[in-house]
N, C-alpha and C positions, 0 to 999 in steps of 0.2 A: 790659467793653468793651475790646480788644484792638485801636491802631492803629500793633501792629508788623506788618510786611510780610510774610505765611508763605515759606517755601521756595519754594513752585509757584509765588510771583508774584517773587520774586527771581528766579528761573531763568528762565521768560518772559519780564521783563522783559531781561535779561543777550541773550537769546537777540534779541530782536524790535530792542533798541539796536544792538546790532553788524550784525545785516541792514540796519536803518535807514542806519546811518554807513555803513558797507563797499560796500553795494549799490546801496542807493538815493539818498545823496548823488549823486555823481559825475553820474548822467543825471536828477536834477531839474532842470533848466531844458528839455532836451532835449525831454524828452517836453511840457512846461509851452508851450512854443514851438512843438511840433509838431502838437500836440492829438492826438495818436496813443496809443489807449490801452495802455498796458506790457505786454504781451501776456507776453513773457519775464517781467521781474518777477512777474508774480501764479503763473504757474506756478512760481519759488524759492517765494515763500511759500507755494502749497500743498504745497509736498514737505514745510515745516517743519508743518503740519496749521493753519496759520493763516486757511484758507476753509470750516473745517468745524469752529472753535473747540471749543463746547460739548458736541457735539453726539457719540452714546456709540458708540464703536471699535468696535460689531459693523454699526454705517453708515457705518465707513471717517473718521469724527471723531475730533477729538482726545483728548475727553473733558475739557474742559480747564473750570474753573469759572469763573461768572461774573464774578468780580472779575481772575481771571488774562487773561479775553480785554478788558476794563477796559485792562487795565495794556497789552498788546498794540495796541490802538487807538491811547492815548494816546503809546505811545512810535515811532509808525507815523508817526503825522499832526503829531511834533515836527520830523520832517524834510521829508516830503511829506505834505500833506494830503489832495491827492487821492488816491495809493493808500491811505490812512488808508479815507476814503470808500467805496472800492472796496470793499474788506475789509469796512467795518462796515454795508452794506449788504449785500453781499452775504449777511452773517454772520444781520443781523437781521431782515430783509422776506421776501424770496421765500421762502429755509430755511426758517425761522423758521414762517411760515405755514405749511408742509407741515407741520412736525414741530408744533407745537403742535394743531393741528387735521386734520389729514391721519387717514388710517385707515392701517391696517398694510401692504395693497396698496400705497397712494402713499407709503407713507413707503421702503419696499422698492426701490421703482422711482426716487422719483428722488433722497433725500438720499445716497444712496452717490457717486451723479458729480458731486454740488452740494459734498459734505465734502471732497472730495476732489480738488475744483476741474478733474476734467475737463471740466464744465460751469460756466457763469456764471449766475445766478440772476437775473431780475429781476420787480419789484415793480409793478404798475399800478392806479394808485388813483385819480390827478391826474388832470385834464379841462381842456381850455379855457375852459370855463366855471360849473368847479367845483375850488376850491383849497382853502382853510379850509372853506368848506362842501363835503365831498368827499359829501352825499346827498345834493346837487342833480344827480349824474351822467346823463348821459343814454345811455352804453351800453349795449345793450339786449343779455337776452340769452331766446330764443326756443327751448323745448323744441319738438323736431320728429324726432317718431320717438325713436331710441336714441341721437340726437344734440342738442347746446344749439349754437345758433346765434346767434352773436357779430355785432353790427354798431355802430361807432361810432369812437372816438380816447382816446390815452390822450397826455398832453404829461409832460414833466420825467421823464420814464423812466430812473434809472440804470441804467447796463448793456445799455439799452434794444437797441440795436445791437449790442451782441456778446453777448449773454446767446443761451444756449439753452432754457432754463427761464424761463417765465414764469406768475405768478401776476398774475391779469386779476381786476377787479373789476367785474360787470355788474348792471345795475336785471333779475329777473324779473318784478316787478311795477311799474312805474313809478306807479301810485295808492299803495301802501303806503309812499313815500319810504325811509327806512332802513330800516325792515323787508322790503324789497322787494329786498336787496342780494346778489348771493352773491358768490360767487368761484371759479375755475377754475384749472388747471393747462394751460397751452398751450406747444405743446410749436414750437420755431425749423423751417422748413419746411413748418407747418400752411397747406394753401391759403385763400387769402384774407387772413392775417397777416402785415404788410408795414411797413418802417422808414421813416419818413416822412423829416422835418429833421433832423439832428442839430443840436444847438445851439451856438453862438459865444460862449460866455462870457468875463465878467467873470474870474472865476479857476476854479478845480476844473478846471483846462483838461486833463487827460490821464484825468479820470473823463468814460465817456458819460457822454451825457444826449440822449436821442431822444425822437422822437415814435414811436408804435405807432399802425398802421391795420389798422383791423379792419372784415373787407368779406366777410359772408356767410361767420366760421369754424366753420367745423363741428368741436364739442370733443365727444368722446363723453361720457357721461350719466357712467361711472366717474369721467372727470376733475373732475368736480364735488367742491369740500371740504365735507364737512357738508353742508346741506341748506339748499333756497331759502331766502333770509332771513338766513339766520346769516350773511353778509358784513360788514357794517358792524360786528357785537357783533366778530368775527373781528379787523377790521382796527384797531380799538379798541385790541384787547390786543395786535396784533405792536407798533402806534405805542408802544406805553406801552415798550415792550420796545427799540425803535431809536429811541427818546427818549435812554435810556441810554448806549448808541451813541455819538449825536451830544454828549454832555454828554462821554463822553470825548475825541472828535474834539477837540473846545475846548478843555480842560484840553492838551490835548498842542499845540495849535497856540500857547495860551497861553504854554506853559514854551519853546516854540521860540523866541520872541518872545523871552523874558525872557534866555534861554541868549543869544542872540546877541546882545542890548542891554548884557548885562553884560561880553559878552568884549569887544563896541567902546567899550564904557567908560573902561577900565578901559587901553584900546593907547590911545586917541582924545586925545591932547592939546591942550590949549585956554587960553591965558592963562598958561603955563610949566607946568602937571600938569596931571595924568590929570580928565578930565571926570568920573571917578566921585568925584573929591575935591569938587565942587562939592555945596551942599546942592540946588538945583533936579533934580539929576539923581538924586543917592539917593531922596531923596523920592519922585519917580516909579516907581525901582525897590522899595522898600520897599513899594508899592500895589499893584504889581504882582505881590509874589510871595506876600502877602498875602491878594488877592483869586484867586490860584491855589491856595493852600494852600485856604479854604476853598470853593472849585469841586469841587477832587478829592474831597474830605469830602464833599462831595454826593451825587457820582457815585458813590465808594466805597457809601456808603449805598444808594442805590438800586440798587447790583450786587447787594449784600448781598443786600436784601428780596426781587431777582429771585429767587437764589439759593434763597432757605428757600420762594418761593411763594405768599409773602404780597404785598396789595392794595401796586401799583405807582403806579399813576394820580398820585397827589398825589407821591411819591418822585420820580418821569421827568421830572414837569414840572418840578417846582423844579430838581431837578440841570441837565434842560437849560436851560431859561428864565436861571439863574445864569450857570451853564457859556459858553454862548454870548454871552452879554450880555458875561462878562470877557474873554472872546477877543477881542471885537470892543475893550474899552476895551485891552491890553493891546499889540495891533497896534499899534493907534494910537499910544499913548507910544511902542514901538520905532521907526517911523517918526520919529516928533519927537526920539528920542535919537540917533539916525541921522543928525539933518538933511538936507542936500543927497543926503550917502550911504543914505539912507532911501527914495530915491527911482526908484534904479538899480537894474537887476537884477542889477547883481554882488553886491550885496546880499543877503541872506534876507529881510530881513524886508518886502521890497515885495511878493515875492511874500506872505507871511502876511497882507500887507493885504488882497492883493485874494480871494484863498480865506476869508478868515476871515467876511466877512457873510454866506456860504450858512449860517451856524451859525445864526444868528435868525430863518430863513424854511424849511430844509428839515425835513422832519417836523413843521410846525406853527410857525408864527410865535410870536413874544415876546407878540405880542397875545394869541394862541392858548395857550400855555402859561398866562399871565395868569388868563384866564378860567378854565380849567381848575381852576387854585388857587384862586381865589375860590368857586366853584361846592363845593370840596370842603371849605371854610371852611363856608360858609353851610350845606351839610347836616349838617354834622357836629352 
């Protein structure tokens, strides 16, 4: 077991820190306050091959290995965590699904403009009235002729509104529940395919998040992935996959937290010295960097197993379920190390407050991960 750092993740790492500070400092509040998604930004990081990580340089990807776009994420979402998000969905959903299940035609056609971030990719699973349970969906999607005809709504859409690629998740069968699920390839200007709300959030404010309406689209029969039914097995394994993702999103919003609580530390004087000289304030920070050392160990871990191939399921959840559980405690202390200044946006870490709970509820709630784990306890 080797947990020194190789070349390719030092160098990524070196590379995606200096973008982070240099680039994306300066207009984080900007965009945070404007709710305008970075349009410039994400085209810098796709020059650097940061929207097509993984994925192999004869599809215009980086080629870059799982633990290297890890490290990528995490050093993304230390400074902003929305474009973090951006990136690691984009990275791990809509792609992700073409390339993992796609046939050699659609992988042809659209992972070269997705790797290469001339297009934005996004992902449709979520329903109004299906979130944790995503087979209660009521999307329907209707073979007619040479074309599947789409009718219904998708909510919590990343990228929703500026994506031009989208993977849509529809019931062919609604009597078959999960078995009944497929998924499709729909493509921005399809008639009938329309951007409903975009939403007003709490934080992740410069990542979309829309609604998609779907009203009689006619997708032809090639854009189908795999075959009726295979959706839900499908969408199983991207989640297991942008589990990971989201467990480095954390780890990096986490060390953001900790980075900025130890430099106000450490300036922050209180009672004639530095507030890091007090035991209540080390204390907190020793918990904190603690419960990030072994967050990343998680994550690393479940890069790893992506990596070789092997059964993720139990790896994903724990790493995220962890991951985001320390984010969210980690925030918190920075806030309370902070005090008053904790509270302000001149501040970092108010914004990490309010970005960091989308970490326990997107791709599967703390509940959700929970169950997972236990479930693969008891069979084992």
């Amino acid at each position: 077991m080797d947990f020194v750092e190789s070349e390719g993740q030092k160098a990524v790492r070196k590379v995606a820190r200096e973008f982070a500070e240099n680039t994306m400092r300066p207009v984080v509040m900007r965009y945070d306050e404007s709710q305008e998604f970075p349009h410039a930004v994400i085209r810098e990081l796709a020059s650097l091959g940061f929207m097509g990580m993984t994925w192999p340089e004869d599809l215009e990807g980086a080629g870059l290995s799982d633990l290297e776009a890890v490290v990528v994420i995490e050093e993304l979402a230390r400074v902003d965590p929305s474009i973090a998000l951006t990136v690691a969905s984009h990275n791990s959903l809509c792609s992700a699904h073409i390339m993992l299940y796609g046939n050699e035609e659609q992988r042809r056609a659209y992972i070269p403009d997705l790797a290469s971030g001339r297009a934005l990719g996004a992902w449709a699973l979520t329903e109004p009235a299906s979130g944790s349970d995503s087979s209660a969906m009521v999307t329907t999607a209707v073979r007619k002729g040479s074309d599947w005809v789409l009718n219904g709504s998708k909510c919590f859409i990343t990228q929703g509104s500026v994506a031009s690629t989208y993977v849509v998740m529809a019931t062919t069968d609604p009597s078959a529940g999960k078995r009944g699920i497929a998924a499709f390839i729909l493509e921005k200007g399809m008639k009938g395919l329309s951007v409903g709300k975009k939403e007003n959030k709490l934080g992740m404010r410069s990542s979309d998040t829309a609604t998609l309406m779907l009203d009689a689209v006619a997708v032809p029969a090639r854009n189908l992935i795999g075959s009726p039914g295979d959706g839900f097995r499908q969408a199983l394994r991207v989640l297991d996959g942008g589990r990971v993702g989201i467990a480095a999103l954390s780890v990096g919003i986490a060390q953001g937290a900790l980075d900025a609580s130890l430099a106000y530390a450490i300036a922050r004087r209180q009672f004639g010295r530095p507030i890091s000289e007090h035991q209540a304030i080390q204390w907190k920070l020793a918990d904190m960097a603690t419960e990030i050392a072994a967050a990343r160990l998680l994550t690393h871990r479940a890069a790893w197993k992506k990596s070789r191939g092997e059964p993720l399921t139990l790896a994903a959840s724990e790493a995220k379920y962890f991951a985001s559980e320390t984010a969210v405690r980690a925030a918190n202390e920075a806030v309370q190390i902070h005090g008053g200044y904790g509270f302000i946006k001149e501040f970092p870490v108010e914004k990490f407050y309010r970005d960091v709970k989308l970490m326990t509820i997107g791709e599967g709630t703390s509940e959700v991960q929970k169950m997972v784990i236990a479930r693969n306890l008891l069979d084992a």
